[in-house]
Steps between C-alpha positions, in 0.01 A plus 500: 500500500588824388583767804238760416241194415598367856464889692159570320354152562634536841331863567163316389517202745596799758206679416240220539640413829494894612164562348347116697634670858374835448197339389484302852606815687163682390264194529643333806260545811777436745719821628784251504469328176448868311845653666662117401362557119613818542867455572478222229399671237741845575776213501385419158491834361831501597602276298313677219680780558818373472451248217373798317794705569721164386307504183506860411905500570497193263347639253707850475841373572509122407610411869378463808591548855407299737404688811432374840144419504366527846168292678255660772519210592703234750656192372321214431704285774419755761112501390486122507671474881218742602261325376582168629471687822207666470312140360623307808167618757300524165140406513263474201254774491212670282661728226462685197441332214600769268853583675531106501431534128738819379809300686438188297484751194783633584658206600448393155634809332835525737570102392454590123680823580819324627520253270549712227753686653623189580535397080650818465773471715557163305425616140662849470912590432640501816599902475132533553395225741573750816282694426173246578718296700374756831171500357442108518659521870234756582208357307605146680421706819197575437371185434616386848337795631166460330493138629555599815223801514254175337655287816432726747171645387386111412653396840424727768304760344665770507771653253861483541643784707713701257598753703757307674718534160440901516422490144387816480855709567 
């Protein structure tokens, strides 16, 4: 795959994800869930952002940088240890349906996400293969936290406390 084939098809898989948390953020009934989507999908438009700005260098100069690309949020090791925690008193309780429903969307999405960053770490010249490698690290993340959030909320009831991470700095 071509680098600017790989950046634009990239920017649309970013997009869907973005657009399927903001999406939850407005319909969620849940305070929680909403600021969860929320985070999500600014994370996403992050990644928007910068694929754009990858793209748009691309296409004046012929090169591209790769710049750190930072996450809002924590590493998917830490997430998972917290979670483990958090499930160990869990109890099965009555929940949403819908929230239920947007994680196992977005579940899906994050899954079809990483995998093809995955392929393009694999399939592109290795000069450009840094510059997704960060992305399928991060997009790995979030399907460990999404399966968590569906663990917890599925478990217990109640969503995953985020605010342990200080996401929002």
């Amino acid at each position: 795959m071509l680098l600017q084939d790989a950046l634009g098809t990239a920017i649309e898989y970013e997009h869907r994800v973005r657009d399927h948390y903001a999406d939850c953020a407005r319909k969620a009934a849940d305070s929680v869930a909403q600021r969860i989507f929320a985070i999500l999908a600014r994370e996403e438009q992050g990644h928007v952002e910068y694929l754009d700005t990858r793209l748009k260098e691309w296409q004046a100069t012929g090169v591209v940088q790769v710049v750190e690309l930072k996450s809002l949020l924590p590493p998917a090791a830490e997430v998972q240890a917290t979670a483990l925690k958090a499930l160990e008193n869990a109890k099965p309780s009555p929940v949403a349906k819908m929230e239920i429903d947007f994680l196992k969307e977005a579940l899906d999405l994050e899954r079809k996400t990483s995998a093809f960053y995955k392929d393009l770490v694999t399939q592109l010249e290795p000069i450009h293969r840094a510059l997704f490698e960060r992305f399928l690290e991060i997009e790995e993340g979030h399907v460990t936290i999404v399966q968590a959030e569906i663990d917890a909320v599925a478990g217990h009831g109640h969503w995953f406390d985020f605010m342990e991470f200080s996401l929002e700095q």
